[in-house]
N, C-alpha and C positions, 0 to 999 in steps of 0.2 A: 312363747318359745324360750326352752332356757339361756339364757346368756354364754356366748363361748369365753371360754378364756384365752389366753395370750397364747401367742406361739403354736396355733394349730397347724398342724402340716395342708395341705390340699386335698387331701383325703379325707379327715376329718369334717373341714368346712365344709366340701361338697354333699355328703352323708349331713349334717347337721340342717345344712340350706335348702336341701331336695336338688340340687344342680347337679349335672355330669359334669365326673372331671374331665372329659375332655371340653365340655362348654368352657369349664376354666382357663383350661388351657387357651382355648380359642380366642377368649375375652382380652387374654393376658398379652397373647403375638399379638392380636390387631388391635385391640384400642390401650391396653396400655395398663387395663383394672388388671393388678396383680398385686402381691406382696413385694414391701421394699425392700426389705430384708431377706437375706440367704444362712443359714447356718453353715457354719464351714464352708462357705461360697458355693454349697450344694442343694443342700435341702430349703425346698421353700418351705418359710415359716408367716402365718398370716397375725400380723397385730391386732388389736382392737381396732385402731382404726382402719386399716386395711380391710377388716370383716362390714366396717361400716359404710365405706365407699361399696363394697361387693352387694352389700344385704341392699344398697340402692337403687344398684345396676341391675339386681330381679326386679324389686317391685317396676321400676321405670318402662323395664321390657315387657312383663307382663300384664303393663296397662294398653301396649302398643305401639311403644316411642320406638323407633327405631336404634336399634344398639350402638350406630356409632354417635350418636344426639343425644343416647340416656349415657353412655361412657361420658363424655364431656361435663354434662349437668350433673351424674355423679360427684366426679373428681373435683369438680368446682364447688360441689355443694349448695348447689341451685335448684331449685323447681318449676318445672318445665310447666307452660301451659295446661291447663287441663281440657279432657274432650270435651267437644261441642256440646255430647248429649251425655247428661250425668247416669243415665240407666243403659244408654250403649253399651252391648259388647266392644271391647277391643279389637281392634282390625289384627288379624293376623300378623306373625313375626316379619318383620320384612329381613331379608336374606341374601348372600352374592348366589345369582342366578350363575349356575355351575358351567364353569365352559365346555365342549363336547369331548374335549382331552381329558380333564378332570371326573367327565362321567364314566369314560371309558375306562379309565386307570380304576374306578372305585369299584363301576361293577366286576371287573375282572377281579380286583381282589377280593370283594364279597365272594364268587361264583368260588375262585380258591381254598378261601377258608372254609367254605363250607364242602368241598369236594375232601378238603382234607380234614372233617371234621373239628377244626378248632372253634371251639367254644368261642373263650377269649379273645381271640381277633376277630371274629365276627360280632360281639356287644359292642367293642370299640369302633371297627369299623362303621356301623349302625349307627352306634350315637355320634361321633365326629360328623357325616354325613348330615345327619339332621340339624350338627350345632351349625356346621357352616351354609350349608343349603336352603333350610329352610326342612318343615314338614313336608310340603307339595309335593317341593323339586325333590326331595328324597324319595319319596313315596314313588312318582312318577318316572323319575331318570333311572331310579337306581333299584331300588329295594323290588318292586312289579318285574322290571324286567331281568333280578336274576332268578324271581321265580317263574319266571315262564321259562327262560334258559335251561333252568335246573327239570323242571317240568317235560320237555322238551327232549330231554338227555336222555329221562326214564323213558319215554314213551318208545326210543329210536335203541333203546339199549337193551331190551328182552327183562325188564324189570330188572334190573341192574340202578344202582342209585337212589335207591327208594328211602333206606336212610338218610342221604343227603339232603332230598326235599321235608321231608320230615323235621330235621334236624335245622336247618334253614329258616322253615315255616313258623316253630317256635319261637325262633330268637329275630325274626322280624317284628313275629307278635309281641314279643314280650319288652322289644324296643318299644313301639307303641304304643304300653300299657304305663311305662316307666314314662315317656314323653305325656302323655295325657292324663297322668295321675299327677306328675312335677305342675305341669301347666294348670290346671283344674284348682290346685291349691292356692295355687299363687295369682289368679285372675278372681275380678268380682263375679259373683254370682249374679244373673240378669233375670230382671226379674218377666221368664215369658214361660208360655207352656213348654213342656219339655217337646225334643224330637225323637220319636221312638225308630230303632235300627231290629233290622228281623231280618233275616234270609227267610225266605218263602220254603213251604213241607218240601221233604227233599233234596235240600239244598244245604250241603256241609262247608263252603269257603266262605270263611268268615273273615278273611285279613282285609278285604276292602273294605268293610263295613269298621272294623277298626282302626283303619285306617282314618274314615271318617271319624269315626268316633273322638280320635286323638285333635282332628283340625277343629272340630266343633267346642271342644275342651280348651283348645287354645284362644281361640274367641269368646271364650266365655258364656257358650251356651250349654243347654241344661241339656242333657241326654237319657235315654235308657237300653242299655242295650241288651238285647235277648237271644242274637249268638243265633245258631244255626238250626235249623230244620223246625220253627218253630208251627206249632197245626194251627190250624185258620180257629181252633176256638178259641185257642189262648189269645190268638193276635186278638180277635175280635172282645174279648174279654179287656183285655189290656188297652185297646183306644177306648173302648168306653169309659172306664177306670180313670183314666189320666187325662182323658182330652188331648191329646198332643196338638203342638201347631202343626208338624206334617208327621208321616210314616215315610219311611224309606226301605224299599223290599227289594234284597239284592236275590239276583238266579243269573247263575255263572253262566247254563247252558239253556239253549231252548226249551228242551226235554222236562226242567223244572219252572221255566216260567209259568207263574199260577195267576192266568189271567182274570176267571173268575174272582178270584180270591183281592185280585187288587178295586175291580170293580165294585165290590165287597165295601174293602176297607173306607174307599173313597164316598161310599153314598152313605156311611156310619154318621151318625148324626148325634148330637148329645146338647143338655143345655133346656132353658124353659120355653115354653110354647112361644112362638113369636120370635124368637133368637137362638134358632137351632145354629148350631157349629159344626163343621165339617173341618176333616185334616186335610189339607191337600199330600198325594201319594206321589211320593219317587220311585221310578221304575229305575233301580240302580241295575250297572252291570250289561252282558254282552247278550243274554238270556231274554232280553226285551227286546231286542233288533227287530227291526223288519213289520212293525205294526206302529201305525198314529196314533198316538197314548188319547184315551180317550179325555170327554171334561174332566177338571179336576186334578188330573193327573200330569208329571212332568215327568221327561226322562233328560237328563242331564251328562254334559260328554264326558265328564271325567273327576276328580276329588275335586280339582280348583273350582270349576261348575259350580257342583254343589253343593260349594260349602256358602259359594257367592249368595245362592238359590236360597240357600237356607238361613243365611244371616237377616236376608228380606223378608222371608216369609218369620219368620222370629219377630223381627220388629214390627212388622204389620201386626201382629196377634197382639204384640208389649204394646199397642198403640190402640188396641182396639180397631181395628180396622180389618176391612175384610180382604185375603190375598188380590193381586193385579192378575188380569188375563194370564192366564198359561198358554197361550197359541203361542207366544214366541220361542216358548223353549221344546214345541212340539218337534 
């Protein structure tokens, strides 16, 4: 990484460090990592050391220290324990769990800004949301349900709105992409088979799956993802190829759940005679409801679920080991 120099504004560092500046921002009201200097008592200006305390407080959080513990052992210039297990992914960001005021002021103003098409206050909204929430609770409190809202509006509006969820749907994604790309860089690489993410033939919503994608990214698991309507050759082409520890095949609606197709995947087998490997398959999404996933297969209730689901099934593969019963998560 090239070295910054003195007196960067908060926009540069952020751009240089891969962080949102509203993380900065966030970092700065609650624990305190900010710049000690102000130019003209306005402009923040970041020193070298200040860049150094900050370049800290990523790695610290991106191994899984909880932010207000890696702030502290920043500024102190201390080093914090390390994980139990040296090839462990990191446990997910831990985060202030949003109070029901807080969710409701954010999604109103998401649903606003994107009714009134602003761009810009809806990235900012997005990333502030994720800095202080967490991925989950963003995902789940806020960002899902202003697109069902938004979704909701068109359906009851005579196609009326259609740009809004369009325009919406981008800039959740493109949160998502920015969050799991910053995260992805900044965590270790584990060493397990990758988890391969597909919507099943048919099936075009691809934001929970990136959704996933982004939390898997932040724990520091290996991913591949293949986005929407993907045809059962390719899928089948592609676990053989990879080995993955699981598949995950999201169908929004009944109508595309491809049940064959999962049964498929799940009896896919690879590996030399006498130690065949199989993935175990996630039946993501709403589009599974109403059948008991067969062996081998999980359907999991929500992103927090599966990301639990899949951190386990990761380390059982990192460990050699073959996945636990799935009847509990039937």
């Amino acid at each position: 990484m090239t070295e910054l120099t003195p007196g960067l504004t908060s926009g540069a560092v952020a751009r240089r460090l891969g962080v949102a500046p509203t993380t900065l921002r966030s970092w700065d009201r609650r624990y305190g990592i900010g710049p000690a200097a102000r130019e003209d008592g306005r402009h923040r200006r970041w020193s070298p050391e200040d860049i150094a305390v900050l370049r800290e407080m990523c790695r610290l959080t991106a191994s899984g220290v909880p932010p207000a513990e890696a702030a502290r052992t920043a500024m102190a210039g201390a080093a914090p324990a390390p994980p139990a297990a040296d090839d462990a992914p990191p446990a997910p960001l831990p985060a202030d769990e949003p109070s029901p005021d807080e969710v409701r002021r954010e999604l109103r103003g998401l649903g606003r800004a994107a009714v009134r098409l602003d761009s810009g206050a809806m990235d900012e909204l997005l990333e502030s949301t994720i800095a202080k929430h967490g991925l989950v609770a963003a995902w789940e409190d806020v960002m899902a349900p202003a697109l069902h809202a938004v979704g909701r509006k068109w359906q009851t509006s005579e196609d009326r709105y259609v740009e809004v969820e369009h325009l919406l749907s981008w800039h959740v994604s493109s949160a998502l992409r920015r969050f799991g790309a910053v995260t992805r860089s900044a965590s270790r690489a584990a060493r397990t088979p990758p988890v391969l993410l597909a919507c099943v033939p048919d099936e075009q919503h691809t934001l929970p799956l990136e959704a996933l994608a982004a939390g898997l990214a932040e724990i520091g698991l290996p991913t591949l993802m293949f986005g929407a309507a993907v045809p059962p050759e390719a899928l089948d082409q592609a676990v053989r190829r990879t080995g993955p520890a699981a598949v995950v095949l999201w169908a929004q609606a009944r109508s595309t759940a491809h049940h064959p197709l999962a049964r498929h995947i799940a009896d896919t087998s690879w590996g030399v005679k006498g130690a065949r490997t199989r993935p175990v398959v996630l039946l993501a999404g709403p589009g599974w409801a109403g059948r008991t996933p067969a062996p081998g297969m999980l359907r999991p209730g929500g992103l927090r679920e599966a990301l639990a689901v899949l951190r386990g099934l990761c380390e059982a593969a990192r460990d050699g080991e073959r996945p636990a019963s799935t009847s509990a998560w039937s």
